[in-house]
Residue frames as a rotation matrix with the C-alpha (Angstrom) as fourth column:
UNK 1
-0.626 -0.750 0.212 27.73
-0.601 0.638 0.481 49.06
-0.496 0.174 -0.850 -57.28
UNK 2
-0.010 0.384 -0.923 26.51
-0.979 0.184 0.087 47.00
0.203 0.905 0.374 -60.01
UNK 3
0.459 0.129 0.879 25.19
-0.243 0.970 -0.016 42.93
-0.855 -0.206 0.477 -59.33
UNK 4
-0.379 -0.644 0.664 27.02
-0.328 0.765 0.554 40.39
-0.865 -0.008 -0.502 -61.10
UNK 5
0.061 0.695 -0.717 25.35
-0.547 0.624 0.558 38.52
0.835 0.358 0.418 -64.27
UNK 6
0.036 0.510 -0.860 22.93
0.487 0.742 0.460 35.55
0.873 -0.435 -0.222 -62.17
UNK 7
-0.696 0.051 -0.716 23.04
0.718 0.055 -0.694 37.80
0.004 -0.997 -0.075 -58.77
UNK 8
0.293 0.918 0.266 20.62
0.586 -0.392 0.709 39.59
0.755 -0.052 -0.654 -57.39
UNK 9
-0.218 -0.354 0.910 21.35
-0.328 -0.851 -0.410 43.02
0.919 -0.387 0.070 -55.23
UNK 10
-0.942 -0.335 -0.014 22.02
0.076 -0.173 -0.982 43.38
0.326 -0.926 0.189 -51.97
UNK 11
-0.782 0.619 0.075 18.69
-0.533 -0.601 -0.596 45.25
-0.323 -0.506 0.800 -51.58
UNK 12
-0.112 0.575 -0.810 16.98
-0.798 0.434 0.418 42.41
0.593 0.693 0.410 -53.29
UNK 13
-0.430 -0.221 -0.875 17.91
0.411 0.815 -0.408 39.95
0.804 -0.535 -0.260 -50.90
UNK 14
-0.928 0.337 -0.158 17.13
0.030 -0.353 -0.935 41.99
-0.371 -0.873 0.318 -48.24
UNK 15
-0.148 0.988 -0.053 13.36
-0.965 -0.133 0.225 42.96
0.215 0.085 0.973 -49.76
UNK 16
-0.271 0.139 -0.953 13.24
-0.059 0.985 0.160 38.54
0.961 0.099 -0.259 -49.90
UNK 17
-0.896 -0.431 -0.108 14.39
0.062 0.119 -0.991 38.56
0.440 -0.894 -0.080 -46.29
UNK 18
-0.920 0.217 0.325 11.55
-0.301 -0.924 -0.237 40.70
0.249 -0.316 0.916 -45.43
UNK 19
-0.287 0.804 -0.520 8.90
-0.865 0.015 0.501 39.25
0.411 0.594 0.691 -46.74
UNK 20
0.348 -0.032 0.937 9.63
-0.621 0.741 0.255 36.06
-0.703 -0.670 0.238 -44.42
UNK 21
-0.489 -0.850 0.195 11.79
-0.588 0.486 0.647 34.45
-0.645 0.201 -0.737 -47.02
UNK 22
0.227 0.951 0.208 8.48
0.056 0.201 -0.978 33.46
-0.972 0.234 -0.008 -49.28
UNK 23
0.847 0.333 -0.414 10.25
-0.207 -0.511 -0.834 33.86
-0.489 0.792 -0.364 -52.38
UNK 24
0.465 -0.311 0.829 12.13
0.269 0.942 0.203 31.34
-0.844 0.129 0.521 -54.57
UNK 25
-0.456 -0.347 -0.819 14.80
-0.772 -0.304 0.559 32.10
-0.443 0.887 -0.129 -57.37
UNK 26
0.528 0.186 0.828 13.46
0.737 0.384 -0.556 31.01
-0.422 0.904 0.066 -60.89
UNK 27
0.342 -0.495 0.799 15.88
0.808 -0.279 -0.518 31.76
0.479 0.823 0.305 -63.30
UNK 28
-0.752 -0.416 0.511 16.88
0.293 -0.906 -0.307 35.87
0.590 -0.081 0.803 -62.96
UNK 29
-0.206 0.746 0.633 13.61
-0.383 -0.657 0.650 36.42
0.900 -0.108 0.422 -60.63
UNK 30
-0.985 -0.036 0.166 12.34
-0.169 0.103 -0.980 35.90
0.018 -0.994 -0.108 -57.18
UNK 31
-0.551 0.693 -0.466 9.09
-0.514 0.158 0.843 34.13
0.658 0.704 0.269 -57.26
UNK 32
-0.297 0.257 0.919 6.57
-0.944 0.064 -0.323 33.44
-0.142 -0.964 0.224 -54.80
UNK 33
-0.906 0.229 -0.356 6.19
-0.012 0.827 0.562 29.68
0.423 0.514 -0.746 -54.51
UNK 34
-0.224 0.973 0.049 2.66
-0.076 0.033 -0.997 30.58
-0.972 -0.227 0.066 -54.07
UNK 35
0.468 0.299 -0.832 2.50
-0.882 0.101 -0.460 31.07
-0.053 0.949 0.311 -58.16
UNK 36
-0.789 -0.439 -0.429 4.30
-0.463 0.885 -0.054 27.19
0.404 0.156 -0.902 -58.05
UNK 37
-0.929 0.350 0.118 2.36
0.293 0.893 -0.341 25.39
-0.225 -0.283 -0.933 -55.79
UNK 38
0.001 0.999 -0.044 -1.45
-0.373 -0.041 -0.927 26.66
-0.928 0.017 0.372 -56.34
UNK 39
0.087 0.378 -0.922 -1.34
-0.993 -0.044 -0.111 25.57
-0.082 0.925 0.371 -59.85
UNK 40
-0.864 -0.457 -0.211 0.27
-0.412 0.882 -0.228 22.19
0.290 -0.110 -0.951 -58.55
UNK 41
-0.636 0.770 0.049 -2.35
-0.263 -0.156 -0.952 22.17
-0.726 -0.618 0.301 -55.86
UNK 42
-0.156 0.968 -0.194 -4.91
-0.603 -0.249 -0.758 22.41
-0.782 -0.001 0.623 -58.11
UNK 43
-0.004 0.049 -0.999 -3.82
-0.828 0.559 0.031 19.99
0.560 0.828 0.038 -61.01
UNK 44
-0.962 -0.102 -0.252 -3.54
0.039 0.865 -0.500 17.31
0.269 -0.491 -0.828 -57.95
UNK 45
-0.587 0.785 0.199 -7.18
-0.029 0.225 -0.974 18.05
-0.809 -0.577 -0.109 -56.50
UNK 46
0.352 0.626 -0.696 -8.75
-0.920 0.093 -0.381 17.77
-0.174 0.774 0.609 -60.34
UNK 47
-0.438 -0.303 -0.847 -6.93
-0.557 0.831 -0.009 14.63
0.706 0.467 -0.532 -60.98
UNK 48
-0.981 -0.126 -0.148 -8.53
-0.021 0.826 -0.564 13.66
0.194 -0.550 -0.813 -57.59
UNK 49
-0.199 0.979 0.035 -11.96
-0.742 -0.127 -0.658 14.38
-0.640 -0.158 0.752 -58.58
UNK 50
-0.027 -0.113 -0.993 -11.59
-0.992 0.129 0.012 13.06
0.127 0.985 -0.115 -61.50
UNK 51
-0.550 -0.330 -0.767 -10.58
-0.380 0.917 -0.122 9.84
0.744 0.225 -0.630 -60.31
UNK 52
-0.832 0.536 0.140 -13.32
-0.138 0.044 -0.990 9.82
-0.537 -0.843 0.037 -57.38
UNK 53
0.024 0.985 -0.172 -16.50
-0.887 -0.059 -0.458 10.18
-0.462 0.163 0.872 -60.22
UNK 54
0.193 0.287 -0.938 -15.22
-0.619 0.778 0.111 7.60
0.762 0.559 0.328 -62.50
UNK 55
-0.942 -0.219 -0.255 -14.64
-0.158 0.958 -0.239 4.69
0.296 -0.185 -0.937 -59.92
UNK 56
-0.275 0.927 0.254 -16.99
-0.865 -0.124 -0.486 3.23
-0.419 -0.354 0.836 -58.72
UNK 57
-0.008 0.328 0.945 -19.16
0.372 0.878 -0.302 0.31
-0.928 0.350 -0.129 -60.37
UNK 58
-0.204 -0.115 -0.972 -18.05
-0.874 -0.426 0.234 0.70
-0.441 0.897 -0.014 -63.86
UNK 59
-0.672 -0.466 -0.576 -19.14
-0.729 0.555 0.401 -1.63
0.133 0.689 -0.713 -66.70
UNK 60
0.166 0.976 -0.141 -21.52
-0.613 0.214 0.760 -4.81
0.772 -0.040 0.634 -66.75
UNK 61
0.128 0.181 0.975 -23.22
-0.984 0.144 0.103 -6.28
-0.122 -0.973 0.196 -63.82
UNK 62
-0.904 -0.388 0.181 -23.90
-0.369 0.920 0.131 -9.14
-0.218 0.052 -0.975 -66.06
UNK 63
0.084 0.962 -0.259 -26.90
-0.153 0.269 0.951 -11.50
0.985 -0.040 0.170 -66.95
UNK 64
0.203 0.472 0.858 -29.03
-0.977 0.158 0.144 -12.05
-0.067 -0.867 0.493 -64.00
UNK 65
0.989 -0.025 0.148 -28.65
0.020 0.999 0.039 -16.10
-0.149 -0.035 0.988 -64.91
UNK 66
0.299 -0.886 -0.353 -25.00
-0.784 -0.018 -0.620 -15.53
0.543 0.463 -0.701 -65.85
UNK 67
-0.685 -0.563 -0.463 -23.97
-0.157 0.734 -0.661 -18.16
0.712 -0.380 -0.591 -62.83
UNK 68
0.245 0.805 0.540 -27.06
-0.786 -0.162 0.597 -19.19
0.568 -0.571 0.593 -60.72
UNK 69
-0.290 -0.614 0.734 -26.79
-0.955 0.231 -0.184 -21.10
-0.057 -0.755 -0.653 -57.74
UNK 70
-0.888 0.055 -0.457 -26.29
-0.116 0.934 0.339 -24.67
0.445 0.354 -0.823 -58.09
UNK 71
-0.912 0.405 -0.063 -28.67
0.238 0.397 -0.887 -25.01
-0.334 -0.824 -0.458 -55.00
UNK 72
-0.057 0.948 -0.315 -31.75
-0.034 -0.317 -0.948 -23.34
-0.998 -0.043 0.050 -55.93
UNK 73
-0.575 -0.597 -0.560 -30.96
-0.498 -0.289 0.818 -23.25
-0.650 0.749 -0.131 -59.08
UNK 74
-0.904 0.331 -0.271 -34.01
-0.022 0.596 0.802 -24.65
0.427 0.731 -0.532 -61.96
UNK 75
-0.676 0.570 -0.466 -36.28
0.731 0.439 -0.523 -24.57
-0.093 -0.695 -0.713 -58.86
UNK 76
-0.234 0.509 0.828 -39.26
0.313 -0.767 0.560 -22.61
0.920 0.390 0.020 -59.05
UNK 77
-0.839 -0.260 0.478 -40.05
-0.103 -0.786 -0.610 -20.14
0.534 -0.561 0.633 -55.96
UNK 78
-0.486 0.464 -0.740 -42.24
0.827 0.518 -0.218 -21.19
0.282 -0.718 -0.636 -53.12
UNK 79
0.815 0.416 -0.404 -42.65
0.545 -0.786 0.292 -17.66
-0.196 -0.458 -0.867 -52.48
UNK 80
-0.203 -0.689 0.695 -41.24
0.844 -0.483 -0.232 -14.60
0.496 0.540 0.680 -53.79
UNK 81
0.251 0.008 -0.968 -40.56
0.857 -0.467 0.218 -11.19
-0.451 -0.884 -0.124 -51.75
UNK 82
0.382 -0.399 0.834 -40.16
0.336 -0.781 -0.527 -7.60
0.861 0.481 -0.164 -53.14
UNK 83
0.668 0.200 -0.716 -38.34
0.710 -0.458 0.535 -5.10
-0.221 -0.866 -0.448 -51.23
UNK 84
0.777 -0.410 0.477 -36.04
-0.198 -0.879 -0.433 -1.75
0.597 0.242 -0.764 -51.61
UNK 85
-0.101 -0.906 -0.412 -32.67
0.974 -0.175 0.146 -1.06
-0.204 -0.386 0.900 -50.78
UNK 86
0.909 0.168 0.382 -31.82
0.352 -0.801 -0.485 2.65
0.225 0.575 -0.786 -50.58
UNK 87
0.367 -0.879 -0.304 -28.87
-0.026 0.317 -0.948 4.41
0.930 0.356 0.094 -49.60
UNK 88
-0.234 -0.221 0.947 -29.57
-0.523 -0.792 -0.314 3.81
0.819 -0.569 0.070 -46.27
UNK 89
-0.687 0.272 0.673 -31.25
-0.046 0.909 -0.415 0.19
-0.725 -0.316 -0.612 -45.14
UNK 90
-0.729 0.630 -0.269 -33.74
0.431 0.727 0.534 -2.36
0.532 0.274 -0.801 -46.66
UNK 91
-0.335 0.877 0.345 -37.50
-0.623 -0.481 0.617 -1.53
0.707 -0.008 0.707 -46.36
UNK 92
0.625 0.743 0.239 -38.25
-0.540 0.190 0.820 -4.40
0.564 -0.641 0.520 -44.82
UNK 93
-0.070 -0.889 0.452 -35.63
-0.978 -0.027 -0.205 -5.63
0.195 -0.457 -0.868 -41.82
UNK 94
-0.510 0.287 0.811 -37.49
-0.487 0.681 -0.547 -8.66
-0.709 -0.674 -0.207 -40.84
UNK 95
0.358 0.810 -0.465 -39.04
-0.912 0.410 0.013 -11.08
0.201 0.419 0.885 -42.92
UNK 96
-0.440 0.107 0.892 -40.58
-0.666 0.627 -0.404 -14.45
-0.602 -0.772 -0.205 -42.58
UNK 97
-0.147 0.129 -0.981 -40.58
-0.829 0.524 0.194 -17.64
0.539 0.842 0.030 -44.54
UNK 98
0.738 0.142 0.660 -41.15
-0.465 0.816 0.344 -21.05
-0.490 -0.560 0.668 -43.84
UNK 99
0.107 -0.919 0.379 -37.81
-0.586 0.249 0.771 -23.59
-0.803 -0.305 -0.512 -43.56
UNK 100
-0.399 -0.057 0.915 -37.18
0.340 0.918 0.205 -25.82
-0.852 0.393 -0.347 -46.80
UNK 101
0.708 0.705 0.020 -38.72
0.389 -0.366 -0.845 -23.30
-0.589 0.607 -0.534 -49.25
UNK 102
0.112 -0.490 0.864 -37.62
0.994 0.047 -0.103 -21.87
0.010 0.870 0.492 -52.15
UNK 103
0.332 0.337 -0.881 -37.45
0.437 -0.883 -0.173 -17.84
-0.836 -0.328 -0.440 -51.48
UNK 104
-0.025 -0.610 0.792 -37.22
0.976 -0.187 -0.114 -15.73
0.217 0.770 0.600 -53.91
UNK 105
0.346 0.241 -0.906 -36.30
0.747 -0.655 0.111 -11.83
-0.567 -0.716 -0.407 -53.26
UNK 106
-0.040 -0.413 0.910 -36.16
0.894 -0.422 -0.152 -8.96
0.446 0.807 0.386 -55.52
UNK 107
0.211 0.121 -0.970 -34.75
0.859 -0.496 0.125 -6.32
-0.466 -0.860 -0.209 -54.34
UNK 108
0.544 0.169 0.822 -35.20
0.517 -0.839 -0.170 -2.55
0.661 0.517 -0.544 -56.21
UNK 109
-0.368 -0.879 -0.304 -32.31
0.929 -0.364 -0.073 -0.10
-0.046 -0.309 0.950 -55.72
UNK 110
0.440 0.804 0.400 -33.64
0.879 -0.477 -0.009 2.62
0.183 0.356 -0.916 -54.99
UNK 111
0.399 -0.594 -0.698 -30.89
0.504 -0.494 0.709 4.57
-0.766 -0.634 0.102 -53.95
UNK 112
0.792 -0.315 -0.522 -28.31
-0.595 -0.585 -0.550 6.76
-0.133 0.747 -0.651 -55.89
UNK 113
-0.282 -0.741 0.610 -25.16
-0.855 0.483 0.192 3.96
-0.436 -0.467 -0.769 -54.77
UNK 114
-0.304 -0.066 -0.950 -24.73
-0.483 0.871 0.094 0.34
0.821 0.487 -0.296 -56.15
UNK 115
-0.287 -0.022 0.958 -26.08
-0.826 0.512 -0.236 -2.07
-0.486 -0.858 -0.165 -53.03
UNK 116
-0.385 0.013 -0.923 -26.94
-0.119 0.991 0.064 -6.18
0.915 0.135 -0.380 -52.52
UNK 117
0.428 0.598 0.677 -28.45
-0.894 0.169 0.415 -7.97
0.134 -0.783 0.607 -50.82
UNK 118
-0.745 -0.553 -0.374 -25.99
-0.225 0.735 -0.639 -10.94
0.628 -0.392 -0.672 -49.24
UNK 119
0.711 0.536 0.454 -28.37
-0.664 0.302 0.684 -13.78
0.229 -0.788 0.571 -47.00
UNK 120
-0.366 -0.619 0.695 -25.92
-0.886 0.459 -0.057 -15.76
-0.284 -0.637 -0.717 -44.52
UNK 121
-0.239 0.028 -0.971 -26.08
-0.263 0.960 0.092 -19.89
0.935 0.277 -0.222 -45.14
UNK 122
0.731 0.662 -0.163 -27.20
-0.075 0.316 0.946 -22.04
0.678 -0.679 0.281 -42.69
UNK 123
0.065 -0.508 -0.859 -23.72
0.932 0.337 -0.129 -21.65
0.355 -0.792 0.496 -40.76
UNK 124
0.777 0.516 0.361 -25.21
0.464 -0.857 0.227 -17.48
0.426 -0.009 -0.905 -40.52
UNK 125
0.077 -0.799 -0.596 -21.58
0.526 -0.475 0.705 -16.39
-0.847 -0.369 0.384 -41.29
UNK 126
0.746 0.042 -0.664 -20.66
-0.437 -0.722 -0.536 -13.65
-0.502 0.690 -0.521 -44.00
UNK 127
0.260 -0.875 -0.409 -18.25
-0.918 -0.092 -0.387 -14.54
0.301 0.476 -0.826 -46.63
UNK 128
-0.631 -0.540 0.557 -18.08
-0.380 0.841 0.385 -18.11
-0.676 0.031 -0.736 -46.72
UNK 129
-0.983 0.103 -0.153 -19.17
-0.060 0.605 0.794 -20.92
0.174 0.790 -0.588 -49.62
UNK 130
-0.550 0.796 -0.254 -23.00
0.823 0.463 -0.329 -21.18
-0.144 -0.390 -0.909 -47.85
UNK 131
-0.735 0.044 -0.677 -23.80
0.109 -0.977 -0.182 -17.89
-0.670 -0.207 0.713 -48.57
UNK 132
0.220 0.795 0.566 -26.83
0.959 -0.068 -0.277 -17.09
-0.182 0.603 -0.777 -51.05
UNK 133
-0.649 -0.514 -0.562 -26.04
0.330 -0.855 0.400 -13.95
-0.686 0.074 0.724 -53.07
UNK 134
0.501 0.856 0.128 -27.76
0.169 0.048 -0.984 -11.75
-0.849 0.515 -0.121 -55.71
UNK 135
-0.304 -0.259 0.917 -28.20
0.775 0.493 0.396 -11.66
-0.554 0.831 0.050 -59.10
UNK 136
0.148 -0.972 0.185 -26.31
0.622 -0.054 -0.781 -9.50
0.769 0.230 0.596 -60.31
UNK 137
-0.241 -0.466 -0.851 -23.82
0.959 0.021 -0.283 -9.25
0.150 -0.885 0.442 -57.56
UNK 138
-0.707 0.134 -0.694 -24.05
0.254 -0.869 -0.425 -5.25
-0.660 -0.477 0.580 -57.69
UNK 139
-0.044 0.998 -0.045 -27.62
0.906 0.021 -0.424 -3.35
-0.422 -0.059 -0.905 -57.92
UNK 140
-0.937 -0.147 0.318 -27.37
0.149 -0.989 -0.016 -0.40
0.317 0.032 0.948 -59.76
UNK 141
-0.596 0.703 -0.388 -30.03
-0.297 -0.642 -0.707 2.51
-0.746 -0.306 0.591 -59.13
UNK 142
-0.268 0.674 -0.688 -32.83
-0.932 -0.362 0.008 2.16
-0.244 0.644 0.725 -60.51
UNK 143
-0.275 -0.138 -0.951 -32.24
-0.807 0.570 0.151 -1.32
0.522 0.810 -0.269 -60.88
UNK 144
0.556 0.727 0.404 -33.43
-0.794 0.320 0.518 -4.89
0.247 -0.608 0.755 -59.66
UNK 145
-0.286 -0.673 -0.682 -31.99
-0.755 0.596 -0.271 -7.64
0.589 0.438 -0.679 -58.58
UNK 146
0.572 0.717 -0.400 -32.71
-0.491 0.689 0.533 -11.29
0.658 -0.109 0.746 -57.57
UNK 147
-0.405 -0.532 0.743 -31.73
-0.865 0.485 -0.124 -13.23
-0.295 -0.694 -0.657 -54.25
UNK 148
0.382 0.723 -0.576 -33.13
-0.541 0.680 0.495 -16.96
0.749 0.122 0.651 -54.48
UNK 149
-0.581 -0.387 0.717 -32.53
-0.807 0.390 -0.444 -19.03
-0.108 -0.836 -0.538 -50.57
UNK 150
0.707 0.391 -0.590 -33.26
-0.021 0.845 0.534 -22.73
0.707 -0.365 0.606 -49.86
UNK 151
-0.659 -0.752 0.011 -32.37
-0.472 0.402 -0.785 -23.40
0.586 -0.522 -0.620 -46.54
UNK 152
0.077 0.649 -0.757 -34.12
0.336 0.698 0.633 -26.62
0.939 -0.303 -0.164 -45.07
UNK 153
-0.784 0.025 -0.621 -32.72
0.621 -0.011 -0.784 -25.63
-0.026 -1.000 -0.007 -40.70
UNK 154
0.488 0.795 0.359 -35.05
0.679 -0.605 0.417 -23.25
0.548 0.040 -0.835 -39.07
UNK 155
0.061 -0.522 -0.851 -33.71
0.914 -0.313 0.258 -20.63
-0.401 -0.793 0.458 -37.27
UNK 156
0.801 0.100 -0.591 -33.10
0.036 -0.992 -0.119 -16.31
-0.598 0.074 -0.798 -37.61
UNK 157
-0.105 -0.878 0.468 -30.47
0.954 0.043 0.296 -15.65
-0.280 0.477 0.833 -40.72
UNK 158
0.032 -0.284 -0.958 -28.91
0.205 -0.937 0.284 -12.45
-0.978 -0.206 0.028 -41.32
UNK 159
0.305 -0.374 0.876 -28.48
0.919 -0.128 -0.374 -10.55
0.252 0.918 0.305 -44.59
UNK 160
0.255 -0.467 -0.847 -26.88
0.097 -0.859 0.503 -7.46
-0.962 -0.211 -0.174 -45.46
UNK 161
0.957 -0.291 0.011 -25.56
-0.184 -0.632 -0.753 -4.90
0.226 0.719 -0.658 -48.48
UNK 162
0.419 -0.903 0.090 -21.96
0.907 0.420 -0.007 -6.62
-0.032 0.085 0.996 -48.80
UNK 163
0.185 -0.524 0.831 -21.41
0.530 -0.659 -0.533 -3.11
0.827 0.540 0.156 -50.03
UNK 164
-0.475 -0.002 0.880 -22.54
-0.614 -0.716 -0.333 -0.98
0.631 -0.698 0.339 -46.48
UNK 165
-0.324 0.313 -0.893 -22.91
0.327 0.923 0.204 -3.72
0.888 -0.226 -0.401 -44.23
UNK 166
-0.880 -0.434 -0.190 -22.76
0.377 -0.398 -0.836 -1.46
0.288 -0.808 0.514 -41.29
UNK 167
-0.545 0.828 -0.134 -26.08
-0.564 -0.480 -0.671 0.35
-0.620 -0.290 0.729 -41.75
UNK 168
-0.046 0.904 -0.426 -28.04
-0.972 0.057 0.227 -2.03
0.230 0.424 0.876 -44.23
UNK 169
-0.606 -0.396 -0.690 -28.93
-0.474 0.876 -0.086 -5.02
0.639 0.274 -0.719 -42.95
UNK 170
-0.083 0.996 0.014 -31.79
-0.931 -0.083 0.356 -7.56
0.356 0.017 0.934 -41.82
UNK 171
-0.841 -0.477 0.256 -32.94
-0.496 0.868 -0.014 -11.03
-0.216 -0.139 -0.966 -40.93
UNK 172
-0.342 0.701 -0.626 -34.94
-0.898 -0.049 0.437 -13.74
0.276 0.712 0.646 -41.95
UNK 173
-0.393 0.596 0.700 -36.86
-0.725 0.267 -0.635 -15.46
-0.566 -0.757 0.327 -39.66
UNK 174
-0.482 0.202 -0.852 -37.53
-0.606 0.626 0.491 -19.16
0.633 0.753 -0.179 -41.07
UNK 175
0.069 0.420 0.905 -40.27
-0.881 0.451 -0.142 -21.71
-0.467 -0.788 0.401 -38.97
């Protein structure tokens, strides 16, 4: 017995059946929607590489002077600190200054990752107006950048990579 126009034999269905039902009408054929979805599949995980390499820090950091802090701002540096960021902590966790100075801290990225260097204000909370940030805000690799702190209280302030606060981060011990 002869199939219809648009049907598909008896013994067609049944071969579908078999197969565990794996096998989708397109048009006059039976088509695993394995040849559908892997090509889906795969146009969704390129579109999500894709959009993983480019974000990121994209574009400029800025001048270093673009917006310097009022506070410290014009003042020349009492003392001036190098140190590294990589993509893993600051070189040096601990440093020591004396209260009422001018610091100044350049910190070299030495990583592969954008990082900062963020020093708490004298109320040694994150994210508020007292803060003391660098110039420019994000470090690329390879690149430096400049903290400058005046804080007059003594006492232990915190800093940290705004970016990976979790593992990079330090204090600064003022007398």
């Amino acid at each position: 017995m002869a199939a219809a126009a648009g049907r598909h034999s008896r013994a067609t269905r049944k071969r579908a059946k078999r197969k565990g039902g794996l096998w989708e009408r397109v048009g006059r054929l039976h088509v695993s929607p394995w040849l559908i979805a892997t090509p889906v599949a795969a146009t969704v995980v390129i579109a999500l590489v894709v959009l993983i390499v480019t974000s990121g820090s994209s574009g400029s950091t800025g001048d270093a002077s673009a917006t310097p802090d009022p506070r410290v701002a014009g003042k020349t540096p009492d003392n001036s600190i190098s140190l590294t960021v990589n993509d893993v902590n600051f070189s040096l966790t601990e440093i020591l200054g004396k209260a009422g100075e001018v610091i100044e801290f350049l910190v070299t990225n030495t990583g592969t990752q954008s990082h900062n260097m963020v020093v708490a204000g004298p109320d040694n909370e994150y994210e508020t107006e007292d803060d003391f940030g660098p110039q420019p805000f994000a470090i690329k690799a390879g690149e430096t950048g400049r903290v400058v702190v005046k804080i007059d209280d003594p006492g232990t302030y915190q800093f940290r990579c705004a970016f990976h606060p979790n593992i990079e981060f330090g204090t600064v011990v003022l007398n």
